[in-house]
N, C-alpha and C positions, 0 to 999 in steps of 0.2 A: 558514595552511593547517592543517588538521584533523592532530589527533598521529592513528596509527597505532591500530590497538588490541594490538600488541606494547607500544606505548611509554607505554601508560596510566598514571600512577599508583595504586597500589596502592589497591584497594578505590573507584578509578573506575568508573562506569560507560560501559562504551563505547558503547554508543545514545546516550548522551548527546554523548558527540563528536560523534558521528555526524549523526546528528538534533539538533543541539541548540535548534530552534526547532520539536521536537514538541508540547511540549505548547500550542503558539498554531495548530496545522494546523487545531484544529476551527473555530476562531474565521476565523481565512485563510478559509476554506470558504463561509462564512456568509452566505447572501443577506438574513436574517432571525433574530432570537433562539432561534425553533424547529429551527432548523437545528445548532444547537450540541450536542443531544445526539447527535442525529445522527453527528457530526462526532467527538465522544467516542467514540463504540459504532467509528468505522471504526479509530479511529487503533489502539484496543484489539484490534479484527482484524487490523490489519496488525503491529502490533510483533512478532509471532513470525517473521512471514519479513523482517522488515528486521533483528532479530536472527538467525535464521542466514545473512544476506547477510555478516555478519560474519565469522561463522565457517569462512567460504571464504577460498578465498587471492585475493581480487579487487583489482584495481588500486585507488587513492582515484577513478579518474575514472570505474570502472566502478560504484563502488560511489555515490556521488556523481549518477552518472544513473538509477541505480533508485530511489534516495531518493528522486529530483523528481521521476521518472514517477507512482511509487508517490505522491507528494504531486496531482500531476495528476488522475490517478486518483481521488482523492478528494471534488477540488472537479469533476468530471464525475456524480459519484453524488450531489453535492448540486445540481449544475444539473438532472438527471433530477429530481430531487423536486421541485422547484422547478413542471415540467413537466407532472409524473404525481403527484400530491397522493393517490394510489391507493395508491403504491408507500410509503408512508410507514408502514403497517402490515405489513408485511412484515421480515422480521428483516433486520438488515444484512447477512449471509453469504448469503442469497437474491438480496438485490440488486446485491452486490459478483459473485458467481457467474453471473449473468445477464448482465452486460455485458460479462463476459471471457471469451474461447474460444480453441481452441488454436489461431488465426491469431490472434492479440492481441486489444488491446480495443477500447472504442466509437473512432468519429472524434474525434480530437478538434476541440473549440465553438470552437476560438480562432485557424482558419485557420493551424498550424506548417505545418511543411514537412514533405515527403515523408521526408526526414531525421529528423528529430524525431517524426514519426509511428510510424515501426519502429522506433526505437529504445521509443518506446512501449508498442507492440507487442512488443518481443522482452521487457521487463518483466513485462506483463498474462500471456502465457505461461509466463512463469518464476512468477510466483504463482500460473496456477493450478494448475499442476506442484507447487506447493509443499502450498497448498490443498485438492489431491484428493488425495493422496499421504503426507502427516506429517499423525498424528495424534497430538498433545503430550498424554500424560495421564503424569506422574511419570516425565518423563522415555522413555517407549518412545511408538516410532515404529512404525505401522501402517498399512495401506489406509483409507482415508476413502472415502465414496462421495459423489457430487457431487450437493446437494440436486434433487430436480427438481421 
């Protein structure tokens, strides 16, 4: 069971508890060798809101199922490309933004449950809440506006 990030050792990284099969997500993703930068640029997107998922006071099973969504989510943006070979020249925050709205995100490809879908959904929401809303530059936080 994953330690805490109260129970970290000192000059731990807690993403790394956390996630600790990050840095393999882009490769997980991968329908093809091209798909791997790909898969780098998302993971780089998303580590600011699965670092402050942290920083909340969330249970290990709440925190735990926005990881995998947030991991789901990813290989859904690489099955889109897969799809739309258009969509590949467009920066990843355009295409990560386009899929996600404030009733959640796309369906997912792999027939879950109704269950597992909002739960999906209530993730895709919470980052784009995160997404339009924090803007990391040294530390302050700002309004962001949602590419269109």
């Amino acid at each position: 069971m994953p330690v805490s990030v109260a129970e970290q050792p000192p000059g731990a990284d807690p993403l790394r508890t956390y996630c600790p099969d990050l840095d393999q997500w882009s490769r997980s993703w991968a329908y093809e060798p091209r798909d791997i930068p790909t898969g780098l640029q998302m993971v780089e997107y998303f580590t600011p809101f699965l670092r402050d998922l942290l920083t909340q006071q969330l249970s290990r099973t709440t925190l735990r199922r926005h990881r995998d969504n947030v991991w789901l989510l990813g290989g859904e943006v690489i099955r889109r490309l897969q799809m739309d070979s258009a969509l590949r020249r467009m920066p990843i925050e355009q295409i990560v933004l386009g899929l996600i709205e404030e009733e959640g995100g796309p369906l997912l490809s792999h027939r879950q449950s109704e269950e597992e879908q909002r739960s999906f959904d209530a993730t895709c929401r919470r980052l784009l809440r995160f997404l339009t809303t924090e803007l990391r530059i040294g530390g302050r936080r700002g309004p962001r506006r949602r590419p269109q």
